[in-house]
N, C-alpha and C positions, 0 to 999 in steps of 0.2 A: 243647623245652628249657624247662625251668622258671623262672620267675625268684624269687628266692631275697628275704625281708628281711633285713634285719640280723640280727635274730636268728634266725633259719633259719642264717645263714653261719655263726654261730658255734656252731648244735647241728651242723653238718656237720662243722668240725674236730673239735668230740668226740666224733662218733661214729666216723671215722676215727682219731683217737688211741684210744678202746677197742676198735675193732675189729682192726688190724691186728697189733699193737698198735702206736703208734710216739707220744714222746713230744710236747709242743708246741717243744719247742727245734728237735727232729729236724724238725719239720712246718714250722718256721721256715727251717731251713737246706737243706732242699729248695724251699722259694719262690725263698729269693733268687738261688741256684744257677740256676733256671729266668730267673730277672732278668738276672742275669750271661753267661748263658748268649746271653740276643737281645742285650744290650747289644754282644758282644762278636762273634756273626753278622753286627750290622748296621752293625758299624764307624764306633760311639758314640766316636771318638778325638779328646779334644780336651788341648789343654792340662793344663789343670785339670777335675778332677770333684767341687763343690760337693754335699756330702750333707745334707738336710738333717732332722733328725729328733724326733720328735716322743719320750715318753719311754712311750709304750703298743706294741701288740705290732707296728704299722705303724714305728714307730721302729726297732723290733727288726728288722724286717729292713732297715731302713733299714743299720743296724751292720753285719749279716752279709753285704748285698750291701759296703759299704765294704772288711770283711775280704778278699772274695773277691777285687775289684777293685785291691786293693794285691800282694795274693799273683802277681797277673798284670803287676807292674808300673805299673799306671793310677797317678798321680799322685792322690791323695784327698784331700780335708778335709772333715770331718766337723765338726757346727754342730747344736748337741742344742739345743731351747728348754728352758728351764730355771722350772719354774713350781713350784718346794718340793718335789712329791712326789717318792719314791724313784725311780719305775717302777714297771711289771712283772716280775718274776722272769724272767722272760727278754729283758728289755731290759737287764736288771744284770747276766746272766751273759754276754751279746754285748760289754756292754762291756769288761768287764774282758779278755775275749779280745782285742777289739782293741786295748787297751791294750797288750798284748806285742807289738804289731807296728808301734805311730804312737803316737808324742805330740802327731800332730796331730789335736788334738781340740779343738772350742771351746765353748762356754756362754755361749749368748745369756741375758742377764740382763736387759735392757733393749735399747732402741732401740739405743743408740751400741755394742754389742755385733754388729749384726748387720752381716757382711761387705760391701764391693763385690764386686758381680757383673760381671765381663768379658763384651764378647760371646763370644766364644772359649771361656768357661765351658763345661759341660754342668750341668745342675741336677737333682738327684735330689731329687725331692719325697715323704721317707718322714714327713710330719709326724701326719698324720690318715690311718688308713685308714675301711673299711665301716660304722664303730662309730660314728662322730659323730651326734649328736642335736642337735647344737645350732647356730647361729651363731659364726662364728670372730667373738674380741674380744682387746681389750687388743695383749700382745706378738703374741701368733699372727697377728692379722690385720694387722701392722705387717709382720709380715715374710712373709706371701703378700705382701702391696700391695708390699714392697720385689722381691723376685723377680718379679713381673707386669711390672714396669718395668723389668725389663731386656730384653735383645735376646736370651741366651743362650737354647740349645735347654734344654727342660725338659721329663722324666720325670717322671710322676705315677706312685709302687706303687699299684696295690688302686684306688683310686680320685683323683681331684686332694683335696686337701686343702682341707676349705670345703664339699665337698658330698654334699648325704646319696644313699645309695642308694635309696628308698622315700618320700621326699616332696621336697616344693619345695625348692627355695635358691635362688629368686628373689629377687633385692636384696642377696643374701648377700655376702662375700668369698669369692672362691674362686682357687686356680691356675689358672691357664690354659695349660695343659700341651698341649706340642705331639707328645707319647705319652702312652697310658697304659696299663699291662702290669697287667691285670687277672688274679684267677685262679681257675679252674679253669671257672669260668661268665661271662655278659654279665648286666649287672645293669641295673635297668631306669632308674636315672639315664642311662642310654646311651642309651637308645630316646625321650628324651623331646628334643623341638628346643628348647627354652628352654637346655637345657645343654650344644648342642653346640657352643659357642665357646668351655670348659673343657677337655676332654677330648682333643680332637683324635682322631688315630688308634689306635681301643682294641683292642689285644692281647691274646688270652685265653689264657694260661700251665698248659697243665696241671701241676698237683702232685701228683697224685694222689689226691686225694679218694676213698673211698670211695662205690663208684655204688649200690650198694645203698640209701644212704639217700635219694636221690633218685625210689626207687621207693615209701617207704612216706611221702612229705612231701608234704599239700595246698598247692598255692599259690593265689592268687588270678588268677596272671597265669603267660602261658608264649608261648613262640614257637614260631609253626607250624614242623612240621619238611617235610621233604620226604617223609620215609617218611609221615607221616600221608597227604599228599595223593594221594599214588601206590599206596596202601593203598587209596584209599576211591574214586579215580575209575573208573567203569565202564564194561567192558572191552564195547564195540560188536559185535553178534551177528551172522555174518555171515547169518542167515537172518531178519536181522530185516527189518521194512518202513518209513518216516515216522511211521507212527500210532505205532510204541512209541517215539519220543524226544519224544514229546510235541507240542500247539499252542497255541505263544504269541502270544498279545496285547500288541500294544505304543502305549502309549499319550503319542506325544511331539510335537514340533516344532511350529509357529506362525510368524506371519509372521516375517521376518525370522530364526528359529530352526531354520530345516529341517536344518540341519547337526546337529546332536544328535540329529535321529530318524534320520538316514541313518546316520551311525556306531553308535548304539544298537543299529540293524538290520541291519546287517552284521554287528557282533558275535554278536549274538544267534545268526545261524545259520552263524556260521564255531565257535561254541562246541558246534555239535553238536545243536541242536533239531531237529526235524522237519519240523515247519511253524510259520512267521513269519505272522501276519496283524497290520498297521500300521495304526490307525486316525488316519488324518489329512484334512486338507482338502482339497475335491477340485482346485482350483487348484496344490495341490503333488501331485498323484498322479503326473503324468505324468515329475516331478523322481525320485521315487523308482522308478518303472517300470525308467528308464534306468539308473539308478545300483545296483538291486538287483530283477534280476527274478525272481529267485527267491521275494521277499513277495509274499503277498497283501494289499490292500487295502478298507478299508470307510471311506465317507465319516464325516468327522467329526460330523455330524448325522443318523447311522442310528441306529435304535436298537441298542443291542448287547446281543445273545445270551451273554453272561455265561459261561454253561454251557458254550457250544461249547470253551472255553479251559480250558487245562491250568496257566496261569498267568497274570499281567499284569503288566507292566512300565508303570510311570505315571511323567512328569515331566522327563523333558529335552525343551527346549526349550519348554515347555506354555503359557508365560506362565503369568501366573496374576489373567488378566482374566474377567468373569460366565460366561464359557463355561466357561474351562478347571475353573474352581470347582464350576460345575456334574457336571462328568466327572467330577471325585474325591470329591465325593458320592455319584454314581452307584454309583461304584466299590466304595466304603466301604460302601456300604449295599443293596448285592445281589452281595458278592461275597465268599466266606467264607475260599476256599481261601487261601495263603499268597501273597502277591504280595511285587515290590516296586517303593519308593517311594524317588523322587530328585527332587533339584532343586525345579523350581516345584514340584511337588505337595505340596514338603515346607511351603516358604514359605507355600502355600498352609491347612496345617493349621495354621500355626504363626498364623494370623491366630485360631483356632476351634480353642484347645487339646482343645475337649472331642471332638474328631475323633479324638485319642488314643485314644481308648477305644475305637474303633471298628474299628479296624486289626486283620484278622483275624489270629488265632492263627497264629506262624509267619512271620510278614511280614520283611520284611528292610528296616529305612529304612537309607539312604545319606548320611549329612551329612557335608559337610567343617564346620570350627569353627563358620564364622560362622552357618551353618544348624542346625548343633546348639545354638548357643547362643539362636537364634531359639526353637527349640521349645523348648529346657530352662532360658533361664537363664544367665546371664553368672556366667564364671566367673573366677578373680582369676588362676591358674593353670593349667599343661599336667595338672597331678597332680589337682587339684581336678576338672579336666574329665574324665578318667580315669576316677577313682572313682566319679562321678557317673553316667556312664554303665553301669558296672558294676552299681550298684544300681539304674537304671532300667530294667537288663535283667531283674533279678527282678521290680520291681515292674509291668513291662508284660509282654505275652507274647509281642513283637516281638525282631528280632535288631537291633543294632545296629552298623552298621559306618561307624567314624567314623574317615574317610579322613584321612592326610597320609604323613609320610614314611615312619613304620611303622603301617600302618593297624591300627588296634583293632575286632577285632571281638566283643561285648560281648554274652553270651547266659549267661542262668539264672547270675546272680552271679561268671561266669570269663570271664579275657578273654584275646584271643590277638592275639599281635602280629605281622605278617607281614613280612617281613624281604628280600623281593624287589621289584625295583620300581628306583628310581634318579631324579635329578634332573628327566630328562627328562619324566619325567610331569606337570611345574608346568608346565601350558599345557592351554590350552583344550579340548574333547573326551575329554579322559581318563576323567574320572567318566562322561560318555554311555557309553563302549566298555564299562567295568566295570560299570555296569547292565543294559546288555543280555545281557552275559555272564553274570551271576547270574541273570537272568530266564530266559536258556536252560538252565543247571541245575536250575532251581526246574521248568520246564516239563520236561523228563527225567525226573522223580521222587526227585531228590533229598535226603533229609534237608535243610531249609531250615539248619539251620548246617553241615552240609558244601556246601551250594550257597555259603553267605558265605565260608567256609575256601578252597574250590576258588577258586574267582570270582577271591578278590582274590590268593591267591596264583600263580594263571595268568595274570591279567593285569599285574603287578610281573615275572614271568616272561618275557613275551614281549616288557614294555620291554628287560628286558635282554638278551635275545635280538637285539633291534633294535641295540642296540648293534656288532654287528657290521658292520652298513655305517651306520649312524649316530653322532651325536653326542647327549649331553646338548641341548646345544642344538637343535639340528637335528629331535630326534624329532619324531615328527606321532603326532595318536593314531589315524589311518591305517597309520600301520606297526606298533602295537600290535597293531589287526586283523590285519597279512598276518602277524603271528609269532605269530598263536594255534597252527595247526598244529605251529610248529618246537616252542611250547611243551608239546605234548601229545605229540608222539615224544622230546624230552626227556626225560622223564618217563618214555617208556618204554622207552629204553633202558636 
């Protein structure tokens, strides 16, 4: 699914008003119908229905969902901010319709204009849609702050009012809408966590848009789909042997850390590798013997054969004391193929930027925030950190996959955001599991960004999967591992 800017949305209506053909009123009055429509599914019945409307084409259907909602009986009043201009042509011609149906209509002119809000209210937030560029001021941000302080439930159309779809509105005014009935796509104000205390539960309404233009529109940014992943995972030959899914190297755990090499390595070859060889210390060998005999072992002070490996996994649990430092030197600098790199190893480059450069073509780093912002740079924003990545994926030849709630993974100037996954992943061992799982792809033969594609979205997949005898709370990234399978026949049913 593509994620759309602003103005993307609005070559999409025109190119659906010339293609089908159908006018912008027409295009208006099938949103709101689609508005009306869940309002009235999800038994939105309250007393009063507070509208409240901005005078551009979000107003506008602020009016025709009003009209709809009268014609059905719902009790309306409608509350236009009033700032000199006419409108739009089709915020002029909504009103005058529902003029022949309510005289109740009002004109916030100032502060002492703008209503009490009942809890018992409902709040329809049609003030701003997709098109804001700017900071709400003056009257507008008096009366989101006035609606914010009430108790009433409150609908946001298109978007909350206050925030843009395409960059920050950190510090901004915004709604704080406990819906919002988006339409025809998810826009990526949605996928960023700085702005999910506005939004609440976001609703995508088809209207019909025409799909055609969605096949000939670059985006910057899109969300992995299911068909891509199920498209691209490779179908296990039953005359094959170990040697064709590859042997991985995994290069994790330290004192007090052995937990992160064992989950790593479980992953690893519950994801479908061939052969797993764990280079660790030999005072833990015996821990990993019991816990996964399926690995082989090589002590952490052998030299390593480099070549033997179809791939390497470097950095959970690793520390990143004169040893460990030492290994991801080694690594870096006799090891060409495409690896990759999490945790301490990352910390670890992040002390010796110019390690950067050294990071074989192909490589896949793993940062959650505070580790990308180690290697890259503090950044003031989710949007800023974003973007930055983006362009750091053209200007390095490494993949980027910069974990949170919708992980971003950030390769040759496009980024894709994975949409599987859930709460329960905020705990410990999670990033170990989804390392090793990419390293077993990468060691398969995998294209290194469908190894990140796959990786993160089978393992968001198998949290949720887990979900069935677990909780949010409750998950362990233990039970991530035992739902790789359910998530791979998933998939293939």
């Amino acid at each position: 699914m593509k994620l759309l800017s602003a103005q993307q949305i609005q070559q999409w209506d025109a190119f659906t008003m010339l293609q089908e053909p159908v006018t912008s009123i027409d295009l208006m009055e099938r949103a709101a119908q689609r508005c009306v429509h869940w309002i009235s599914e999800n038994n939105f019945i309250h007393p009063s229905i507070k509208i409240f409307c901005g005078k551009g084409n979000n107003g506008g259907d602020g009016l025709v969902i009003a009209r709809l909602l009268l014609e059905k009986g719902y009790n309306v009043i409608v509350y236009i901010l009033e700032f000199g201009a006419l409108g739009t042509n089709d915020f002029q011609i909504n009103l005058h319709r529902l003029h022949q149906i309510t005289s109740d209509i009002h004109f916030i002119q100032s502060a002492e204009f703008i209503p009490a809000i009942e809890k018992d209210d409902l709040v329809i937030d049609a003030l701003y849609g997709s098109g804001l560029n700017r900071p709400l001021q003056l009257l507008s941000k008096e009366i989101v702050e006035h609606i914010n302080q009430s108790t009433a439930k409150i609908i946001s159309i298109d978007v909350p009012s206050g925030l843009s779809i395409d960059k920050s509105s950190k510090g901004n005014t915004i709604i704080r809408a406990n819906h919002t009935l988006t339409f025809q796509s998810l826009k990526l104000c949605f996928l960023i966590g700085e702005n999910a205390s506005y939004f609440g539960t976001v609703h995508v309404l088809n209207i019909g848009l025409h799909q055609q233009f969605l096949k000939n529109i670059e985006t910057v940014f899109e969300i992995i789909s299911q068909e891509l992943i199920t498209l691209n995972i490779n179908t296990r030959k039953d005359f094959s042997h170990k040697g064709n899914y590859g042997h991985a190297l995994l290069i994790a755990g330290n004192k007090g850390k052995m937990g992160a090499a064992l989950l790593a390595s479980k992953a690893c070859l519950r994801t479908g590798a061939g052969l797993l060889t764990v280079d660790i210390s030999e005072e833990n060998q015996s821990t990993l013997n019991i816990f996964l005999p399926e690995a082989m072992l090589i002590n952490r002070y052998e030299e390593i054969l480099f070549n033997n490996y179809s791939t390497i996994g470097i950095g959970p649990g690793l520390g990143t004391n004169s040893d460990a430092q030492k290994l991801v030197l080694q690594v870096l600098n006799n090891y060409k193929k495409p690896i990759v790199i999490d945790a301490d190893a990352l910390n670890i480059i992040s002390e010796n930027k110019n390690l950067l450069q050294h990071i074989p073509p192909g490589s896949i780093i793993t940062p959650h925030p505070k580790e990308f912002e180690r290697l890259f740079g503090a950044c003031e924003n989710e949007f800023e950190r974003l973007n930055k990545a983006i362009v750091l994926s053209q200007q390095y030849s490494f993949i980027i996959v910069l974990k949170g709630h919708y992980t971003l993974i950030a390769a040759n100037g496009k980024g894709y955001f994975n949409n599987t996954g859930n709460a329960g992943l905020a705990k410990g061992g999670s990033g170990d599991v989804l390392t090793g799982m990419i390293t077993s792809l990468l060691a398969q033969n995998y294209e290194p960004l469908y190894a990140a594609l796959i990786g993160v979205y089978l393992h968001g997949l198998a949290a949720d999967l887990s979900l069935e005898n677990q909780s949010t709370e409750s998950l362990l990234a233990t039970d991530v591992i035992d739902a790789i399978g359910k998530a791979f026949n998933f998939l293939k049913d």
